[in-house]
C-alpha positions in Angstrom: 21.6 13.8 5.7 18.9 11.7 4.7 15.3 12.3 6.2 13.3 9.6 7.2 9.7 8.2 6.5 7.5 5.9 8.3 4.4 5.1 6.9 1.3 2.9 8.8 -2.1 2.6 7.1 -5.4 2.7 9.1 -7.8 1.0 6.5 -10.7 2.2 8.6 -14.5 3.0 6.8 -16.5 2.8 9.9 -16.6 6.5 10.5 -17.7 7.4 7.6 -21.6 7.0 5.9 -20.3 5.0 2.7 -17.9 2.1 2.3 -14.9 1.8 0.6 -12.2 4.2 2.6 -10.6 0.7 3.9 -9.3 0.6 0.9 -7.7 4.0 0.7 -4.1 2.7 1.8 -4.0 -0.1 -0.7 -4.7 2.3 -3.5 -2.0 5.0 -2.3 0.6 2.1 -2.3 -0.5 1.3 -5.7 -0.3 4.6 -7.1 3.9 4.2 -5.7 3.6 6.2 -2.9 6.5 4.7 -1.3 8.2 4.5 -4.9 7.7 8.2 -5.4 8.9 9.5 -1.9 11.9 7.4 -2.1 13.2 8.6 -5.6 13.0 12.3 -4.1 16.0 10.9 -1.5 14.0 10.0 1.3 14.6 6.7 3.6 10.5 5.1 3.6 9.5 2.3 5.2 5.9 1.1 4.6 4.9 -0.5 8.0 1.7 -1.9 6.8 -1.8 -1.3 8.0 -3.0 -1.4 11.4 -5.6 -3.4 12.5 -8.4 -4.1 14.7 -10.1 -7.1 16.3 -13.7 -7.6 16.2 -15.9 -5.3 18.7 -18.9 -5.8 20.6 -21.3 -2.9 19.8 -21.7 0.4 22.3 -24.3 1.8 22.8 -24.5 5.4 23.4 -27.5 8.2 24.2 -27.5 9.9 21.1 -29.1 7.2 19.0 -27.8 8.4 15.4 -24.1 7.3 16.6 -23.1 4.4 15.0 -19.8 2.4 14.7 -18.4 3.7 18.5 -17.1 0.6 19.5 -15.0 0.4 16.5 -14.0 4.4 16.8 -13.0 3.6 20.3 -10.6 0.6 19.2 -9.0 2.5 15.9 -8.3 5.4 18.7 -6.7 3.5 20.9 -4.9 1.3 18.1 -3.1 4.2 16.3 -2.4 6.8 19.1 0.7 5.1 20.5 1.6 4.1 16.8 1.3 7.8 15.8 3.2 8.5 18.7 6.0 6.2 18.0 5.9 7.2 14.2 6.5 10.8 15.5 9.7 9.7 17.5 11.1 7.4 15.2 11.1 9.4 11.9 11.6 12.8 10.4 7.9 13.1 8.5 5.7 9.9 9.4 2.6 9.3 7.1 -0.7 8.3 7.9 -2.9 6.8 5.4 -6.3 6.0 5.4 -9.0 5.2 5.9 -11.6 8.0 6.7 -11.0 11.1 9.1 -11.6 9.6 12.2 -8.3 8.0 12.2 -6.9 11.3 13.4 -8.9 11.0 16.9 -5.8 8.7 17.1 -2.7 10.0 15.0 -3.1 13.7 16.2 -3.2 12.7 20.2 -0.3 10.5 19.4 2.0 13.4 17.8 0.5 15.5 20.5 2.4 13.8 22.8 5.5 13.2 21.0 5.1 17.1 20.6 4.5 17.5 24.7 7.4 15.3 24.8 9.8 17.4 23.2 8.6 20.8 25.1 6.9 21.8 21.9 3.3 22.8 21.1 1.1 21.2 18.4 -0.5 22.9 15.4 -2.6 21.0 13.3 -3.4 22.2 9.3 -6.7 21.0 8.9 -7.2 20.8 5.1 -10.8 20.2 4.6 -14.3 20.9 3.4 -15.6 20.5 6.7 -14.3 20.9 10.5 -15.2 18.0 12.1 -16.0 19.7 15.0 -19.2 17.6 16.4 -19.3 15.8 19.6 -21.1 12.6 20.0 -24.2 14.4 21.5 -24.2 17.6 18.8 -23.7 15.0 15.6 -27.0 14.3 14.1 -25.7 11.6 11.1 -23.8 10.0 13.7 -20.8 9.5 11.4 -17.5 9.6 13.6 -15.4 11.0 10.8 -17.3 14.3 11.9 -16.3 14.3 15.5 -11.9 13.9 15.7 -11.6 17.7 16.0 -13.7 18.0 19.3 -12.0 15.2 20.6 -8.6 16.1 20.6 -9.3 19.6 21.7 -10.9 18.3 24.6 -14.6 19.3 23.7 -16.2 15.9 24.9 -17.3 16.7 28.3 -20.1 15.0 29.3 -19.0 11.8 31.3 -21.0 9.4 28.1 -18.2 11.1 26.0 -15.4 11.1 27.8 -16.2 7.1 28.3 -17.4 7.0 24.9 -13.3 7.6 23.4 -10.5 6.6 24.7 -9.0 9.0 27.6 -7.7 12.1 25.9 -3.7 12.4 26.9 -2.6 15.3 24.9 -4.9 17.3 23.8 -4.5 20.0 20.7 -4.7 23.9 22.2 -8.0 25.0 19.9 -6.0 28.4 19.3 -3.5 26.0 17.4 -5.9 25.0 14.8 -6.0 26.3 11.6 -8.7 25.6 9.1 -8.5 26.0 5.2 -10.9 25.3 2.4 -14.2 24.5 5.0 -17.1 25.4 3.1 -19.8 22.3 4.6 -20.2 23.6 8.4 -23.1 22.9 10.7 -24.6 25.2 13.7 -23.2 23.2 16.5 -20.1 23.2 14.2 -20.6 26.9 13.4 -21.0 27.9 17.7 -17.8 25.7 18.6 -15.3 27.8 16.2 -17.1 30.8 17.1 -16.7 30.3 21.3 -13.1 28.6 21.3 -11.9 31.4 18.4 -10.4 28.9 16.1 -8.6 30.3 12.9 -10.6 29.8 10.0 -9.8 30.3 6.2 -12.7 28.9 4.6 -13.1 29.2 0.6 -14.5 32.5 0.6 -11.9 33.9 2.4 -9.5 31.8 -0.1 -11.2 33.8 -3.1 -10.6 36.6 -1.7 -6.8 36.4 -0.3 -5.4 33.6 -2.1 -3.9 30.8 0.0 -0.3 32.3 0.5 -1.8 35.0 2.6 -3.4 33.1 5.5 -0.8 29.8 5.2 2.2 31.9 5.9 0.7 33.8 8.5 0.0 30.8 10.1 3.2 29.4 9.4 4.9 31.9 11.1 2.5 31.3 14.1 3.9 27.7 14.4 7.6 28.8 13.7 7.5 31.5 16.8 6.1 29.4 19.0 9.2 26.5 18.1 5.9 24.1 17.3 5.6 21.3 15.8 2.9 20.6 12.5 0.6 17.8 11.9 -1.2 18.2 8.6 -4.5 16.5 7.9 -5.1 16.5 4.3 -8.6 15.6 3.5 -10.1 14.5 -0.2 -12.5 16.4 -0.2 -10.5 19.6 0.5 -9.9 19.5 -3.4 -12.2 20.3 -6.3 -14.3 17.1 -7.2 -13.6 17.3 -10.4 -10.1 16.6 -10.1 -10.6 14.9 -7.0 -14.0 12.4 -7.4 -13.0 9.7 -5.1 -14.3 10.7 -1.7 -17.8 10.3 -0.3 -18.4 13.2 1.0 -18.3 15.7 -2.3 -18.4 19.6 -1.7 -18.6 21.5 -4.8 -15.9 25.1 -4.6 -12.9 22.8 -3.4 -9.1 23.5 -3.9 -7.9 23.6 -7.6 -4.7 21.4 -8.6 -2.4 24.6 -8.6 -3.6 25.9 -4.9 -2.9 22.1 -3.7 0.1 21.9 -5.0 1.2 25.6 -4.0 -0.3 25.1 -0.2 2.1 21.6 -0.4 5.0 23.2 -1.5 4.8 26.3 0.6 4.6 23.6 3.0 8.2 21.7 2.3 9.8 25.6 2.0 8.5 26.2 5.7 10.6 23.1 6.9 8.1 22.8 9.7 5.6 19.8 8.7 6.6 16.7 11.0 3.5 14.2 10.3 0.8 14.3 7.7 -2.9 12.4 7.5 -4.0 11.7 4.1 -8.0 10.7 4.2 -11.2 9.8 2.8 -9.8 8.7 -0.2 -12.6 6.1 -1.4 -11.1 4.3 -4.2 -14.3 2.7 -5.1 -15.8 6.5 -6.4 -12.6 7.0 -8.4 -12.3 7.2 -11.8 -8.8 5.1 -12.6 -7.3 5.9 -9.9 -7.2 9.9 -11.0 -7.3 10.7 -7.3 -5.0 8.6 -5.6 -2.5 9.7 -8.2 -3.0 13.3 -7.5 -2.9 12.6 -3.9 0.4 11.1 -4.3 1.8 13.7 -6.0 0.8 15.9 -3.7 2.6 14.4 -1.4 5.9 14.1 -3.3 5.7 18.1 -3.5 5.0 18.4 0.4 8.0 16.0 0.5 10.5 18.2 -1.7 9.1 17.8 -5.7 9.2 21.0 -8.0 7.1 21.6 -10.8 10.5 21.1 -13.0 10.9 17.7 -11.4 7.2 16.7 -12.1 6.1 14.6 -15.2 3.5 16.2 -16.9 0.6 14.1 -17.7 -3.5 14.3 -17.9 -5.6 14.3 -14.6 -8.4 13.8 -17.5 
């Protein structure tokens, strides 16, 4: 039977501290995202980008926070889309557009997932956790704070006005964090007092990736969850991967990607994927939304026989 894809862009850039991530979704569908899912035998549909009227600023106590009235707005905008997405298709797609799209998609697969009597795990493949709160962040960049919010970590009644109301929120023993190697101390305390699972690149040194994504893998399967994957830019190397604003030197390699992908597709468990931060104005000819894109197609079903070999260069 043929599998089904629906994919909704979020070109959002507000969250993040450079711009250019608005453009993230035109540049995926450039590189033939669509083109590429669909010749694997998949049914896509590209349901365009989302969007967002104009927003009268908030203002909030923490005075580095910036862009929350057009946080609050993107929430609220793709959390019933998500949702839908997640009801409607096998594997939706979520391109953006920087991380704090996924204060919105994750809630609205959470309750698709609540829905269905399952629980929701979320692969958080990342240099950094995004763990902060409005009060704990100290850049004030909302790409940093989706985590805490859909774990229900917002608690002060400025916070939980600050986002939309939380209505499925993401147990913080179902997270699972791989390839964080940027974390700060409130960051650092939060993973520490909720015991979130955490594989960050040293650990990845030392075990390889199999080791931890299987385990967790068969975490998800036992409990019949479902598996949001949030697939971050700079997870990866930056040099194979230079167009994200946020650059962490140690990141993934092109062979762990594409092994964590397809270890993925063998689990048969993935049912919604994020794929942020990617900044095409910092790219070099559109290396990274290539890779990105390719990526995919191996999350999506794509061997290494089936791939075209060509220069990332």
């Amino acid at each position: 039977m043929t599998r089904s894809c629906l994919i909704h862009g979020a070109p959002i850039e507000t969250g993040a501290s450079q711009r250019g991530c608005l453009m993230g979704p035109a540049s995926l569908r450039t590189a033939r995202l669509i083109e590429t899912l669909a010749s694997l035998g998949w049914a896509v549909e590209d349901r365009g980008d989302v969007q967002i009227a104009p927003q009268a600023p908030m203002a909030f106590g923490n005075p580095a926070v910036h862009n929350l009235a057009e946080t609050h707005a993107w929430i609220a905008a793709l959390e019933p889309v998500a949702y839908a997405a997640a009801r409607d298709s096998d594997l939706p797609i979520f391109i953006g557009g920087d991380h704090s799209m996924s204060a919105g998609t994750v809630p609205g697969v959470a309750r698709r997932a609540a829905e269905e009597g399952r629980p929701l795990f979320v692969l958080w493949l990342d240099a950094h956790p995004d763990l902060h709160t409005l009060e704990s962040t100290e850049s004030g960049n909302l790409h940093g704070t989706p985590v805490a919010y859909f774990t229900g970590q917002f608690s002060s009644e400025a916070e939980l006005a600050a986002y939309p109301p939380l209505k499925t929120a993401v147990a913080p023993e179902n997270m699972c964090f791989m390839g964080i190697r940027s974390v700060d101390a409130a960051e650092r305390a939060r993973i520490s007092d909720l015991g979130m699972e955490v594989h960050d690149m040293r650990a990845i040194d030392e075990t390889g990736v199999l080791v931890p994504l299987r385990a967790f893998l068969e975490r998800v399967r036992a409990a019949n969850g479902r598996l949001h994957v949030s697939f971050d830019v700079d997870f990866l190397e930056p040099g194979i991967a230079p167009a994200v604003g946020t650059t962490v030197p140690g990141g993934a390699t092109f062979r762990e990607a594409h092994l964590i992908m397809e270890t993925l597709c063998d689990s048969g468990l993935v049912g919604s994927l994020d794929l942020v931060e990617l900044n095409p104005f910092l790219d070099e000819r559109g290396r990274t939304a290539k890779l990105l894109c390719d990526l995919t197609a191996s999350l999506f079903g794509r061997r290494v026989l089936d791939r075209m070999t060509r220069s990332f260069g």
